[in-house]
C-alpha beads as a LAMMPS data file, in Angstrom:
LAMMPS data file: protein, C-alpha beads

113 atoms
112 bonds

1 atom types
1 bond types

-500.0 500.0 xlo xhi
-500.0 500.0 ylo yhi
-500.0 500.0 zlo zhi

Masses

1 110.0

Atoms # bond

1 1 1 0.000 0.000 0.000
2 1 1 1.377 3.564 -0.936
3 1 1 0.391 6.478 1.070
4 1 1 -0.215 10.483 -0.390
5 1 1 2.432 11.148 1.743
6 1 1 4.674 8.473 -0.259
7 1 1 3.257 9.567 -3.589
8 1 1 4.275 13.161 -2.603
9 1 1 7.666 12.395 -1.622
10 1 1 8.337 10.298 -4.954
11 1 1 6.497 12.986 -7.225
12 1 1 8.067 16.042 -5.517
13 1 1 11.573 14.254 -5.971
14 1 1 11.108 14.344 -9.589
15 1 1 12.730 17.306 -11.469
16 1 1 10.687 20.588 -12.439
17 1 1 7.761 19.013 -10.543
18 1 1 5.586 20.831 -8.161
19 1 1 2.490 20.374 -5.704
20 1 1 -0.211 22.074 -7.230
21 1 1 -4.428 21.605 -7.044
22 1 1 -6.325 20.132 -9.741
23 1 1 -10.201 19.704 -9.195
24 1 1 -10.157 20.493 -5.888
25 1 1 -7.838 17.815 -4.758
26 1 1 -4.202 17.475 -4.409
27 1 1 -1.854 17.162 -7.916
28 1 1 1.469 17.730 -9.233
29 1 1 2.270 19.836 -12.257
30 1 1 5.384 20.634 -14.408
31 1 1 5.270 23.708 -16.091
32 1 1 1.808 24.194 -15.402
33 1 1 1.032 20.490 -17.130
34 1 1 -0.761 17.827 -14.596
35 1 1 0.895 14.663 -14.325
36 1 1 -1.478 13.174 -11.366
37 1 1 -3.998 14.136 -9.171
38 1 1 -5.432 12.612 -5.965
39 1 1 -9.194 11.585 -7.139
40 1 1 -11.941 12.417 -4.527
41 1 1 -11.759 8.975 -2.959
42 1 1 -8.817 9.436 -1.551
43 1 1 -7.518 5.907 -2.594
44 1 1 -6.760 6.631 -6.619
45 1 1 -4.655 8.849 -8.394
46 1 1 -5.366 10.081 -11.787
47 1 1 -1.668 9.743 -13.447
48 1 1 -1.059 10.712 -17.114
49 1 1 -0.238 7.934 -19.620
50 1 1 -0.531 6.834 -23.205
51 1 1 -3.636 4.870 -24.517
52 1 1 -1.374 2.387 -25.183
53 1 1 0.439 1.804 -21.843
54 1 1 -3.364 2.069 -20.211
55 1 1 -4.362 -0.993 -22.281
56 1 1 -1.373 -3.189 -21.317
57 1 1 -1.886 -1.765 -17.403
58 1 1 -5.774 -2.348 -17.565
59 1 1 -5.101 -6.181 -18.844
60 1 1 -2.232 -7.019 -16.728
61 1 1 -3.445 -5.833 -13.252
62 1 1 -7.122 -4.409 -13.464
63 1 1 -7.337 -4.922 -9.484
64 1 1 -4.610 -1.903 -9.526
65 1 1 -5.566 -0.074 -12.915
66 1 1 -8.793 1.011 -13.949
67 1 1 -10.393 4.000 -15.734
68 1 1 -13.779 5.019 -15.417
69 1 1 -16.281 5.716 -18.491
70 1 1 -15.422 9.837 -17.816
71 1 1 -11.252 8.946 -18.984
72 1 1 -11.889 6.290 -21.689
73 1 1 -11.146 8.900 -24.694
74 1 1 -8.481 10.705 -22.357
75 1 1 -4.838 9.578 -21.923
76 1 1 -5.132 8.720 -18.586
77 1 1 -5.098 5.716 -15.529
78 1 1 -6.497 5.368 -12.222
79 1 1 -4.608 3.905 -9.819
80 1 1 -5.430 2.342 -6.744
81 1 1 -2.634 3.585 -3.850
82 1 1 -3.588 0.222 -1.697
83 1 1 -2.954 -1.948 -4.155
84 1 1 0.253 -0.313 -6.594
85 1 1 3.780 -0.845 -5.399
86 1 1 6.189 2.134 -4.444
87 1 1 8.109 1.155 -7.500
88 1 1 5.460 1.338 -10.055
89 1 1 4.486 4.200 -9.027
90 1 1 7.798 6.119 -9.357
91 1 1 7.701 4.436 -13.073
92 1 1 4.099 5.771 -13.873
93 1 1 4.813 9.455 -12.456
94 1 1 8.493 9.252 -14.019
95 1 1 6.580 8.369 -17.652
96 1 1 4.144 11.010 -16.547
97 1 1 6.916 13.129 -16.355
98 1 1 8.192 12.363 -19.766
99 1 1 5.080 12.946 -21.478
100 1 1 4.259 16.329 -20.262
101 1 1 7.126 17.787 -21.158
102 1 1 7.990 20.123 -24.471
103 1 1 8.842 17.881 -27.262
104 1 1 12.813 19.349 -27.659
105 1 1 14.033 17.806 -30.556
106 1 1 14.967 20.352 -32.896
107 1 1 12.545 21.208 -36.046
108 1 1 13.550 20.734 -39.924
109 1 1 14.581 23.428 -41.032
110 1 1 11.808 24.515 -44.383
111 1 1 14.069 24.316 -47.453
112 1 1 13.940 27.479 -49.189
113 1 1 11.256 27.822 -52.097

Bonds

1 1 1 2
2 1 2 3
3 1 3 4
4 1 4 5
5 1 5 6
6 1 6 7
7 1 7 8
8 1 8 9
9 1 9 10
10 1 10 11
11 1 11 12
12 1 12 13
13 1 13 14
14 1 14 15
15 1 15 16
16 1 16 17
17 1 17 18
18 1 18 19
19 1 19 20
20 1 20 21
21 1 21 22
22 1 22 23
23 1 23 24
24 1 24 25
25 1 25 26
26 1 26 27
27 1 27 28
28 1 28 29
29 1 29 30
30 1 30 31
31 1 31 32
32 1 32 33
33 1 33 34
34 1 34 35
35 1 35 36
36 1 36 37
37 1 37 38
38 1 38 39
39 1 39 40
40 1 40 41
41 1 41 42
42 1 42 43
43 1 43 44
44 1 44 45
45 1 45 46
46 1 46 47
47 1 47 48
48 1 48 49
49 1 49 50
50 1 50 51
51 1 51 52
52 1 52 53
53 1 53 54
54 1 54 55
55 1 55 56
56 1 56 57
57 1 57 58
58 1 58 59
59 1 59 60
60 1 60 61
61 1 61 62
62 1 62 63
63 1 63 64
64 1 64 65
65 1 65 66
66 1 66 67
67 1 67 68
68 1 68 69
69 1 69 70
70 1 70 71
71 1 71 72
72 1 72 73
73 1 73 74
74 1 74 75
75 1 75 76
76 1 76 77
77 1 77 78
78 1 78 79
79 1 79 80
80 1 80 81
81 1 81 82
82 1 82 83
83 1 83 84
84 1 84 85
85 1 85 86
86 1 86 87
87 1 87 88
88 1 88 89
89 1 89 90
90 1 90 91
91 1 91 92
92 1 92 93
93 1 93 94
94 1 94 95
95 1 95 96
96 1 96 97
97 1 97 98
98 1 98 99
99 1 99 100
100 1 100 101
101 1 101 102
102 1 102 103
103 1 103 104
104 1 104 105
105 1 105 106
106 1 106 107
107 1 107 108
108 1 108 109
109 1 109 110
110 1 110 111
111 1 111 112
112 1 112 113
């Protein structure tokens, strides 16, 4: 079982990210972007994700993952703290992380007509 408190520590360890309020409930943001929320039961967090990586979650551990019909054509997981492991939880907010952030690679350059 992973407490807020542990979420907080792991999230807030990451770089650029900060405590923040999203909905009403606790979150953490980079740059203004949320990466995960506490939901309003006080036992899930809303963490960002690909569809993708919510597909493979959702089959391999639904007990853990879920989504609810309101996130099904959003990019995003539900987690249940009492049942995810400290570890996946700094990979989920770490690929959180990595998603929210500014694409940096550089842009071609137009060729000139």
């Amino acid at each position: 079982m992973v407490t807020f408190e542990q979420v907080r520590k792991i999230a807030l360890a990451l770089q650029n990210v900060e405590e923040s309020t999203s909905y009403g409930t606790a979150a953490f943001k980079t740059g203004g972007k949320l990466l995960a929320r506490l939901k309003e039961d006080g036992d899930s967090l809303v963490v960002g994700t690909t569809f993708e990586e919510r597909d493979e979650m959702l089959a391999a551990d639904p007990e853990t993952y879920y989504i609810t019909d309101h996130y099904l054509k959003y990019p995003w997981v539900l987690v249940r703290l009492s049942r995810v492991s400290q570890d996946a939880l700094r990979d989920l907010l770490s690929r959180a992380l990595r998603l929210a952030l500014p694409n940096r690679a550089p842009k071609r350059r137009r060729s000139a007509r």
